[in-house]
Each structure stands twice: as structure tokens, then as C-alpha cells.
KOLPAGU-328669 format. One record per residue (C-alpha): chain; residue number from 1; y, z, x; residue in one letter. Coordinates in steps of 0.001 Angstrom, whole numbers, plus 500000, padded with zeros to 6 digits. Layout:
N
 unit pos      Y      Z      X code
    A NUM      Y      Z      X    A
...
***
This chain:
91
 unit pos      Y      Z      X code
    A   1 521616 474029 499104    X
    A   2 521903 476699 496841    X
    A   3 520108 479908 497513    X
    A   4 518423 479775 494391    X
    A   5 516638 476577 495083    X
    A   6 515909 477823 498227    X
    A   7 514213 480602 497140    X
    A   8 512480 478526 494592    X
    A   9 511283 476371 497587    X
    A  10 510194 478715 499560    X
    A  11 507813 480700 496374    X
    A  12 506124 476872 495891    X
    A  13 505326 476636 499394    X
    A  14 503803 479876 499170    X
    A  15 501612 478977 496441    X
    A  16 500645 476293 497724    X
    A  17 499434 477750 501190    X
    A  18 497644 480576 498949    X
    A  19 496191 477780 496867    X
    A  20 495135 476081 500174    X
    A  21 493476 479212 501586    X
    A  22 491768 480183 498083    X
    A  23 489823 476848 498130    X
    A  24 488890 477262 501686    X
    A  25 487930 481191 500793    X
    A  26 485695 479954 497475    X
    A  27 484216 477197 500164    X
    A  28 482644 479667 502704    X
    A  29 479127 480703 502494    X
    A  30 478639 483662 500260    X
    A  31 477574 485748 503741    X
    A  32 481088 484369 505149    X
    A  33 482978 484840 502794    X
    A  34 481588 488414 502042    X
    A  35 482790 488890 505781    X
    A  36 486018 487574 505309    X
    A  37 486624 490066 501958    X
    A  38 485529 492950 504121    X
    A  39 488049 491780 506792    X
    A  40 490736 491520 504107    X
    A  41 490617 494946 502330    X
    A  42 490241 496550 505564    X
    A  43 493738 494996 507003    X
    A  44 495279 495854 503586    X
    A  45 494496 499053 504298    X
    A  46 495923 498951 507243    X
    A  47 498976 497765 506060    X
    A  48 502130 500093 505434    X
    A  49 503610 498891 502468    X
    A  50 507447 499779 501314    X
    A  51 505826 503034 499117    X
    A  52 504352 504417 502020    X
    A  53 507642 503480 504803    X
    A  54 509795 505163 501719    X
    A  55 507454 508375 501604    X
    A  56 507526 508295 505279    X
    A  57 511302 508409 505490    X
    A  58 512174 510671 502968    X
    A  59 510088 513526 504289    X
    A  60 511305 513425 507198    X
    A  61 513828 516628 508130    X
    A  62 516681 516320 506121    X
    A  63 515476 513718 503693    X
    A  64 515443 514042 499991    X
    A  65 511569 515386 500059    X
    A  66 512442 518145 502661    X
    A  67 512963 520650 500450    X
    A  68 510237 519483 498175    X
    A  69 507848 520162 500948    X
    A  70 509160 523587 502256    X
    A  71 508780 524710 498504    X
    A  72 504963 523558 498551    X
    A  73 504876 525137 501833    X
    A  74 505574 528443 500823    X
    A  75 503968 528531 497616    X
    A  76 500786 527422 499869    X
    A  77 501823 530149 502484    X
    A  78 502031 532762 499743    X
    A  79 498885 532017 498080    X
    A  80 500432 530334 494885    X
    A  81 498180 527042 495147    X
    A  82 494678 526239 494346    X
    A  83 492487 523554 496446    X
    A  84 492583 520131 495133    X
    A  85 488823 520100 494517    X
    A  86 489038 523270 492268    X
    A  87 491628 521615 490468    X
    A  88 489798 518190 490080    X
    A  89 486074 520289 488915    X
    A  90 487737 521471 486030    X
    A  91 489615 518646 484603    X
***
């Protein structure tokens, strides 16, 4: 089977087992499903996505943030940066 099809497969099943779970999510009681929301966003949040495993990796030594963040660094060091709540207050 080409991998195409495959893929194309695999995407309806998917929507399909999302469609399944939305029906069962608009079926709970409002105070369930409330709960369930809550329980949602919260493992989202807890959920590295690729952004943050990229950010991760590239500042670590060596990466291509490294020098980003030894500039910021110093400039902090020196006394070349403002806080970020000065900066937002007069926006």
C-alpha cells in the first residue's frame, strides 16, 4: 500500500476517534465536563511541544542560541537591560 494512502488512513481514523471522543465530551454533565476541560488544559500545559524541545536544544552550550544568551548575559551583567515589567508599563 502506498504510503500516501496510508497516511490518508491513518488522518481518518484519527478523526474519527476525535469525533468519537467530542460526542462523548459534549455528552458529560456540564460539572463533568467542566472537570474534564480543566484536566485537559492543565496536561497541555504540561506537554513539551517541538517549539519548546527546539528552544531547549539550541541553548544548550554550543548550540546556535549560545551566543545569543551570553550577549543578553552581559548586557544584563553590565546594566544595559531594563525589567520586563518596566518595559510592558509603558507600552
Amino acid at each position: 500500500m502506498p504510503y500516501v494512502i496510508k497516511q490518508a488512513i491513518l488522518i481518518y481514523s484519527m478523526t474519527a476517534n476525535v469525533e468519537k471522543i467530542a460526542e462523548q465530551v459534549r455528552a458529560l454533565p456540564a460539572e463533568e465536563r467542566d472537570e474534564f476541560l480543566s484536566w485537559l488544559a492543565q496536561y497541555e500545559l504540561e506537554q513539551p511541544d517541538d517549539w519548546d524541545k527546539e528552544i531547549a536544544r539550541d541553548s544548550q552550550p554550543g548550540g546556535p542560541l549560545d551566543d545569543l544568551i551570553k550577549r543578553a548575559r552581559k548586557d544584563h551583567a553590565e546594566g544595559r537591560t531594563k525589567p520586563l515589567d518596566e518595559l510592558l508599563d509603558n507600552s
